[in-house]
N, C-alpha and C positions, 0 to 999 in steps of 0.2 A: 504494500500500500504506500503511496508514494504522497504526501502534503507537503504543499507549498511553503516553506519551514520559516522564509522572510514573512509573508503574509500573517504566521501564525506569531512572528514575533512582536511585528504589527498591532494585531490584536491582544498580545500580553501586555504591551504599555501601555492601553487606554486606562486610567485611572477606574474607572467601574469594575476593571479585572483583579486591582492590586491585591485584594484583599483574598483570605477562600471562599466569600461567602461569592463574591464575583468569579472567580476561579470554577467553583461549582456551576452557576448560572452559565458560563460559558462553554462549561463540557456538556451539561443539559440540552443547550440550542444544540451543536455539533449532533448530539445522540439525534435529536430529533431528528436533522437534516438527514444524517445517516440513515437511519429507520426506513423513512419518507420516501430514501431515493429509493431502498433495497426493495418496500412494498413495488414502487410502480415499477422497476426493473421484474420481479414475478408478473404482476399483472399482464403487462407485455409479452413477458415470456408465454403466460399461460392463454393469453389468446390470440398470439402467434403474431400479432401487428403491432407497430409504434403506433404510440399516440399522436391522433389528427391524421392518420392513414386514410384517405378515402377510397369507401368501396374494399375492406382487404375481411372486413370478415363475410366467412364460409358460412357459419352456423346459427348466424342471428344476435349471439353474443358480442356485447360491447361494454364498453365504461358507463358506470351508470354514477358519477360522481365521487363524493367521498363519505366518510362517518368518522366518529371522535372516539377515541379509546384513548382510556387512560391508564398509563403505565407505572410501576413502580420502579424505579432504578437504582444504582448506589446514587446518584447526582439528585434524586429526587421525585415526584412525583412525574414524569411525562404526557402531554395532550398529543398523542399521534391521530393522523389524518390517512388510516388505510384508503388506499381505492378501493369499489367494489363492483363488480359486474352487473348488467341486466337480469342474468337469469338464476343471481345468488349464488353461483356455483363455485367462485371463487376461495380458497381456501388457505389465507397467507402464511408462509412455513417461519418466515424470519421472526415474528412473534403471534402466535394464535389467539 
């Protein structure tokens, strides 16, 4: 896994981070974005087109927006934004 390590050094000097309570807040957003991508990365995977493909599904199945789960983590409580399908079949492995 490869991060941009200037960038992240960037974001350790903003005063909001100095402290752990800010340290925590900052590994929390990353967990989320993380999460977030890995959902729509399966989503994708699982019904075979990127998103905003037109005309690529087969079976009638498509993105049918998102929903709110909330997670527990060491960083803290998380609001993740699974995708999920039209025909409910979808079943995310990265957190159930």
């Amino acid at each position: 896994m490869v991060f941009d390590k200037e960038k992240l050094k960037e974001y350790l000097k903003d005063p909001q981070v100095s402290d752990a309570e800010g340290l925590q807040a900052l590994l929390c957003d990353m967990t989320k974005e993380i999460m977030e991508t890995l959902y729509d990365g399966e989503l994708t995977d699982y019904l075979g087109y990127e998103k905003h493909a037109q005309g690529e599904s087969t079976d009638g199945n498509s993105r049918n927006g998102k929903v709110t789960k909330k997670v527990k983590s060491h960083f803290g409580d998380i609001e993740l934004k699974p995708p999920r399908d039209r025909a409910g079949t979808f079943d995310p492995q990265v957190v159930k």
